[in-house]
C-alpha positions in Angstrom: -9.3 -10.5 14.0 -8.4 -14.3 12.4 -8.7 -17.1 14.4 -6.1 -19.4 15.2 -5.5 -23.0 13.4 -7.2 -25.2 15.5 -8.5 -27.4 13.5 -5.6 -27.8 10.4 -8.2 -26.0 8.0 -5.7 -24.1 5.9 -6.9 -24.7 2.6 -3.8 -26.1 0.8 -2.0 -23.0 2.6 -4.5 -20.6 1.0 -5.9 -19.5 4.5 -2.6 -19.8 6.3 -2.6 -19.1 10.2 -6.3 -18.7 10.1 -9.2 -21.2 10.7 -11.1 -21.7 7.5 -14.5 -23.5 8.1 -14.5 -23.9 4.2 -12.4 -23.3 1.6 -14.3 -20.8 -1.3 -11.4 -20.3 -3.0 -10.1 -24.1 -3.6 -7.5 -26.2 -1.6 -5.3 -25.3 -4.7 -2.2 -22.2 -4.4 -2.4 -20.4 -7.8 0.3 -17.5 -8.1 0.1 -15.0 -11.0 2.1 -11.6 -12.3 1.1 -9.1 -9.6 2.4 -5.8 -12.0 0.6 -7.5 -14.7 -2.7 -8.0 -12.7 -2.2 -4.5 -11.3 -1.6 -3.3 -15.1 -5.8 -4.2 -16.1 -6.6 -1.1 -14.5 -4.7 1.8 -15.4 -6.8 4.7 -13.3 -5.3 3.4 -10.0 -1.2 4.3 -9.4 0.5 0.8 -10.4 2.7 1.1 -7.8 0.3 1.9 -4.7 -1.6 -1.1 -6.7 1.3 -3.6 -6.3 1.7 -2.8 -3.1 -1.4 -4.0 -1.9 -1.3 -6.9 -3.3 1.6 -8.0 -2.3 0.3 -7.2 1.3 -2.7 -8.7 1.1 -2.2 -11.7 -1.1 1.7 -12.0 -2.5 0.1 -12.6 -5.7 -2.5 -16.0 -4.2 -5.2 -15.1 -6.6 -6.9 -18.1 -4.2 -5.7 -16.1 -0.9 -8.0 -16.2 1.8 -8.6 -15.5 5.3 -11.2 -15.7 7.5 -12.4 -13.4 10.6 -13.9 -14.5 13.6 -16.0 -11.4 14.2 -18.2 -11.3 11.7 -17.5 -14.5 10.4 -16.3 -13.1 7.3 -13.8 -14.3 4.2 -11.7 -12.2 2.6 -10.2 -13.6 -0.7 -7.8 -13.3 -3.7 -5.3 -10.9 -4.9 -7.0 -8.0 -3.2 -8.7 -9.9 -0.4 -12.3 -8.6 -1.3 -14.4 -9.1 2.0 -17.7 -11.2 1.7 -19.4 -8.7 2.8 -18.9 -6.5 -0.7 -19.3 -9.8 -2.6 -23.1 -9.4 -3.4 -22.5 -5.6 -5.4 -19.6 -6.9 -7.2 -20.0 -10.4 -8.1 -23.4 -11.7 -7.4 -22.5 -12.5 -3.8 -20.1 -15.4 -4.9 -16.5 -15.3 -3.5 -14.6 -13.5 -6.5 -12.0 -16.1 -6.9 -10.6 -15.5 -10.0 -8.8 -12.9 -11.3 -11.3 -11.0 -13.6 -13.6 -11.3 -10.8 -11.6 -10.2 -8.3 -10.2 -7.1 -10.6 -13.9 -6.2 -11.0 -14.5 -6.3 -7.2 -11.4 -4.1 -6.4 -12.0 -1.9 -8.6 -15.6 -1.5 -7.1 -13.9 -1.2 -3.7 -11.2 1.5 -5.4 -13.9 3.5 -6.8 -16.0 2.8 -3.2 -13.0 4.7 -1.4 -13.3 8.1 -3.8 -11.0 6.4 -6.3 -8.5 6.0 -3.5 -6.7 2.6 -1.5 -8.4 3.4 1.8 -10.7 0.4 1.8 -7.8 -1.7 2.1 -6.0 -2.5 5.9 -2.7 -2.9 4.2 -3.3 1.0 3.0 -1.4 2.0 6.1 1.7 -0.5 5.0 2.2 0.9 2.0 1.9 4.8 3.0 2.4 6.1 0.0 -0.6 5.2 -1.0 -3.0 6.2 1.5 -2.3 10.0 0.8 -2.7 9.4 -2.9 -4.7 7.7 -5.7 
């Protein structure tokens, strides 16, 4: 669960709603071409893929929340949660896109080449049932 904005901490609108403590990702909004983001990985359905992201992110690639319990960030397109930063980018928030792709793809692969890792799975049902 994400705190409420207390405090005014939003990032630049990059943690909107939620309570950042800090900002890993910048104070700065950077948007970018989800399908073409998507389209860097061609194993995953590009669809299910753009989906997700616009779910989690809307195509922020400095998108981030943070969760109370366990005082956790999730950030960029695919809002990779710190807590699968260390096996996919040297336990630095993946705030760029290559870093990010990398880490998603990690977490894809994770779920048995599948979207399940992801909460928004269950908004875009399509892709829950398939790869």
């Amino acid at each position: 669960m994400c705190t409420i904005n207390t405090n005014g901490n939003t990032c630049g609108g990059n943690c909107p709603s939620d309570s950042c403590p800090s900002c890993p990702c910048g104070t700065t909004r950077s948007f970018t071409n989800i399908a073409a983001a998507c389209a860097l990985y061609t194993v995953w359905s590009q669809s299910c893929c753009e989906c997700i992201v616009n779910y989690e992110s809307d195509g922020n690639l400095n998108q981030m929340f943070y969760n109370v319990v366990p005082k956790t960030y999730h950030v960029g397109l695919w809002q990779i949660g710190q807590n699968n930063w260390a096996s996919c980018n040297n336990g630095s928030a993946p705030c760029s896109e290559t870093a990010n792709l990398n880490c998603a793809i990690k977490m894809f692969q994770y779920g048995g080449n599948s979207w399940k890792n992801w909460p928004s799975c269950s908004d875009c049902a399509e892709c829950c049932n398939h790869p």
